[in-house]
C-alpha positions in Angstrom: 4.9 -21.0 -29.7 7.1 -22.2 -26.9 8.2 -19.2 -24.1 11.5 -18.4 -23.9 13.2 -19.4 -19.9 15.2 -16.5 -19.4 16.2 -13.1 -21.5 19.7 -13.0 -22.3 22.3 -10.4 -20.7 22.5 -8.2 -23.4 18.1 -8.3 -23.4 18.6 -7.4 -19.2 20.8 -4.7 -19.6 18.6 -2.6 -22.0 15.1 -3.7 -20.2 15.8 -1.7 -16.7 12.7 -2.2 -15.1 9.1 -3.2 -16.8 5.9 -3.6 -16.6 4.4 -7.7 -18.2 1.0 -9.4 -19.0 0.4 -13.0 -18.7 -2.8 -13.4 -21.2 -4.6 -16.7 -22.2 -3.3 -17.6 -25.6 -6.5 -18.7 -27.2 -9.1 -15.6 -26.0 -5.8 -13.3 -25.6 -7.7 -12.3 -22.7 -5.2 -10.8 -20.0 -5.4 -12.8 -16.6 -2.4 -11.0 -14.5 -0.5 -7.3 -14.6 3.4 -7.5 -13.0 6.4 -5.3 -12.7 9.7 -6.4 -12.5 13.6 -6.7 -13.5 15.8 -9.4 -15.2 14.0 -12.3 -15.4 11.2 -11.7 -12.8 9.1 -11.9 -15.9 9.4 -15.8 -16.4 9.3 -16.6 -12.1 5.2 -17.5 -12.3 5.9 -20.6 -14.7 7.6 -22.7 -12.0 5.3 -21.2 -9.2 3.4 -23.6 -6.5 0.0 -23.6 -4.8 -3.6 -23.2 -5.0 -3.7 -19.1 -5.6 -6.2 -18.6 -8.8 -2.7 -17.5 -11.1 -1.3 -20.8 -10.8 -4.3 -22.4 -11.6 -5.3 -20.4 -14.6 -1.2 -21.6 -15.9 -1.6 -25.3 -15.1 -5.1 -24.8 -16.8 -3.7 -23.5 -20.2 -0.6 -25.6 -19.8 -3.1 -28.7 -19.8 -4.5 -27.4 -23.2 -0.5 -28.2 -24.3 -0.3 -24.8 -24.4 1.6 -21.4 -22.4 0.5 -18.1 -21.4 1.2 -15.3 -24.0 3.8 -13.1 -22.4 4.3 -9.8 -23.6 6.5 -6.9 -22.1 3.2 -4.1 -21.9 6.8 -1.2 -21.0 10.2 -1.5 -20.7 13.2 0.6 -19.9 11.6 2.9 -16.7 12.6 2.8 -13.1 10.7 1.2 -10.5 8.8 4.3 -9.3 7.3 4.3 -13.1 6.8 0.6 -13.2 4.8 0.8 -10.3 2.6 3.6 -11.8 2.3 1.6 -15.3 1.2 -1.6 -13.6 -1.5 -0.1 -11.3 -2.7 2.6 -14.5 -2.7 -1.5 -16.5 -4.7 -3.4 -13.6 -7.3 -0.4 -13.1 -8.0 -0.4 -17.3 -8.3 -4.3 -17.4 -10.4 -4.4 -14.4 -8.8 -6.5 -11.1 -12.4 -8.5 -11.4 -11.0 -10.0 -14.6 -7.7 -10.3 -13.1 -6.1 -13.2 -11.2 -3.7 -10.6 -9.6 -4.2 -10.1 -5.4 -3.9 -6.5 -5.3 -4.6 -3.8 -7.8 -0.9 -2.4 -7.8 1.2 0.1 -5.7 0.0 3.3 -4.9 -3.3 2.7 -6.8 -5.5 5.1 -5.2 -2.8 7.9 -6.1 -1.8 7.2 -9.6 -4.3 4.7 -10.6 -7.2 5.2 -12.6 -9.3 8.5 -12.0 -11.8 11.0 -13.2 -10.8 14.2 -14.5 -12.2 16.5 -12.1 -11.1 14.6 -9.0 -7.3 14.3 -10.3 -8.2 18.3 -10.8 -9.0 18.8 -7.4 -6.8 16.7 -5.6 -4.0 18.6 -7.0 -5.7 21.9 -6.9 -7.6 22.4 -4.3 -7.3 24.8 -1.7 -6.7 25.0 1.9 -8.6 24.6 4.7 -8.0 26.6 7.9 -9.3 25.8 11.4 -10.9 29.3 11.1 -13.3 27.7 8.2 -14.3 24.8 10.4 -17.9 26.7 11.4 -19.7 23.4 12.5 -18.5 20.5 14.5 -17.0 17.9 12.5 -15.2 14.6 12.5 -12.5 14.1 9.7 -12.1 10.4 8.7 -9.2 9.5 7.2 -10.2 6.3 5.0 -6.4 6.4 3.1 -6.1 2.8 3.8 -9.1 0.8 2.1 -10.0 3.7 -0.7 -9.8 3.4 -4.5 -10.4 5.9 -7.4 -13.2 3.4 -8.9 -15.4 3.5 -5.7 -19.0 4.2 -6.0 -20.5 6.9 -4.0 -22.3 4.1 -1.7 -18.9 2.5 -1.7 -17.3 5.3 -0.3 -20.0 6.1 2.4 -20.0 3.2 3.7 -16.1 3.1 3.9 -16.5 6.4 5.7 -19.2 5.3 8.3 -18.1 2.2 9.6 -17.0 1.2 11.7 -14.2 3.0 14.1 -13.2 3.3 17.7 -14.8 6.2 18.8 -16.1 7.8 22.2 -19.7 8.0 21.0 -20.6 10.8 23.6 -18.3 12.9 22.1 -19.1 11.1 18.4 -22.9 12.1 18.9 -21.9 15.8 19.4 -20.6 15.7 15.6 -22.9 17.2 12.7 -20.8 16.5 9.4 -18.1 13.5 8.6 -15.4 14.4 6.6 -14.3 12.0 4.5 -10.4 12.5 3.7 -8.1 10.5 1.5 -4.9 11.6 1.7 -5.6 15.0 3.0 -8.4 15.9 0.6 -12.0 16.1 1.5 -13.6 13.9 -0.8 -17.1 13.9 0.3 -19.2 15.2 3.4 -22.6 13.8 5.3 -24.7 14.7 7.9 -24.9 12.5 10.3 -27.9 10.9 11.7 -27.3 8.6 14.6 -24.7 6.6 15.6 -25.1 2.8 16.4 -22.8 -0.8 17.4 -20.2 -1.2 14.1 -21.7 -3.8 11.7 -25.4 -3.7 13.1 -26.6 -2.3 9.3 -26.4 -3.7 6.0 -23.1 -2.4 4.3 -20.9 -3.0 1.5 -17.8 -3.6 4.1 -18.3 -5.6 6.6 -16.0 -8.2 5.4 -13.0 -5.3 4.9 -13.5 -3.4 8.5 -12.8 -5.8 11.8 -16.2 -6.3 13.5 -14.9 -5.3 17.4 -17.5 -4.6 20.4 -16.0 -1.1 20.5 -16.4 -0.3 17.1 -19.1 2.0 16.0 -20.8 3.0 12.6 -22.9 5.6 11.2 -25.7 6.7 9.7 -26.7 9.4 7.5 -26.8 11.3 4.3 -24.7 13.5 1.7 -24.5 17.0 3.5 -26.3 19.9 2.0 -24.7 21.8 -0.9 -23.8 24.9 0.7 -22.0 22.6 3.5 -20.5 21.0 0.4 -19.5 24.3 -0.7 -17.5 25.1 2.1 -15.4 22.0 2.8 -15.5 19.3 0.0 -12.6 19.0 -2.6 -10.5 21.2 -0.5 -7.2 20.2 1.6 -6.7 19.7 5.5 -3.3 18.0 5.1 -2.5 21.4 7.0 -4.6 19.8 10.1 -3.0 16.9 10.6 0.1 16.6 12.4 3.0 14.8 11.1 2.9 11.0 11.6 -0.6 11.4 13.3 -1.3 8.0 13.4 -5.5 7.6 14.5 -7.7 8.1 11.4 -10.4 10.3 13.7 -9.8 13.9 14.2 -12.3 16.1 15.7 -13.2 19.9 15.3 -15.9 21.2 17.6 -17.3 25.1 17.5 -20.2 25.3 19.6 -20.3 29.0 19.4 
């Protein structure tokens, strides 16, 4: 069945905004998640270029076929549409997706496990008065997703930043901190030249001369205890901009 071009003014004024799926038509197999608003929907069809989207289309349409379109939402705002897409791309999987990014806001709203949704809005805060040890908080907002495995999110944590490593090797215990929750905590063994170890990263992180990364291992549990899963939004000032904070009690 042919695709319709364009939804007709009657069809745009009771969508609002929504959330689409471009899916092969013979496995039904979804191949890219978007949001949108009038006829945003249809825009991909007359794309150009080499990006894998617009070759999976000229692919099916050399079958003498079209992708299946389908509305997945409709009548939201944008705020929800955003949600809804990234919730969509997390279920499918981006691996199976021809889409760039996994949607806005992923790491927020996308898809999580119980008990860290629990404890991202529940958690409770921590004071510079319960900072007992020295510690360096890493704020790893900017390359973190739900889906991570624990290795994943180590070695997001460890490497590789721009740190004075004098004052770096005074540091006992990382904090690892996505948007101002402690997600997990390590000891820290030695600190060495960023991208000198084997890691999961080092395509995402820039490989610079004054970058370092490093080494270690989860923290025990009672240093678990006492700062994982809790909040230090409260320790970071507004618009702080460098991902490193330090906290040193050498009493």
């Amino acid at each position: 069945m042919k695709n319709i071009k364009e939804f007709s003014s009657k069809t745009i004024e009771n969508l609002e905004y929504y959330v689409y799926i471009y899916s092969d038509p013979d496995t039904k197999e979804p191949f890219y998640v978007g949001k949108g608003k009038g006829n945003r929907v249809f825009n991909h069809m007359d794309q150009q270029g080499e990006s894998e989207k617009v070759q999976k289309i000229n692919e099916i349409l050399s079958r003498g076929k079209e992708p299946l379109i389908e509305i997945l939402v409709h009548g939201i705002n944008e705020e929800t549409a955003f949600k809804v897409e990234a919730a969509a791309i997390d279920l499918i999987g981006i691996g199976k997706l021809t889409n760039l990014q996994r949607g806005h806001n992923v790491a927020t709203y996308g898809r999580i496990n119980v008990n860290t949704l629990n404890a991202r809005y529940a958690c409770s805060e921590l004071t510079k008065e319960d900072i007992t040890d020295n510690v360096m908080m890493i704020r790893v907002n900017k390359y973190y997703r739900n889906t991570m495995s624990s290795f994943e999110l180590y070695d997001l944590t460890r490497c590789c930043w721009k740190v004075n490593k004098e004052r770096a090797e005074k540091v006992k215990y990382a904090l690892s901190i996505y948007e101002g929750m402690v997600l997990e905590v390590y000891v820290i063994v030695a600190w060495m030249f960023g991208h000198s170890t084997l890691g999961y990263n080092k395509g995402v992180i820039p490989q610079d001369k004054n970058r370092y990364e490093f080494v270690g291992d989860i923290a025990p549990a009672e240093i678990q205890n006492k700062y994982k899963n809790k909040s230090v939004s409260n320790l970071f000032s507004k618009g702080e901009q460098n991902p490193i904070k330090y906290f040193f009690n050498d009493k």
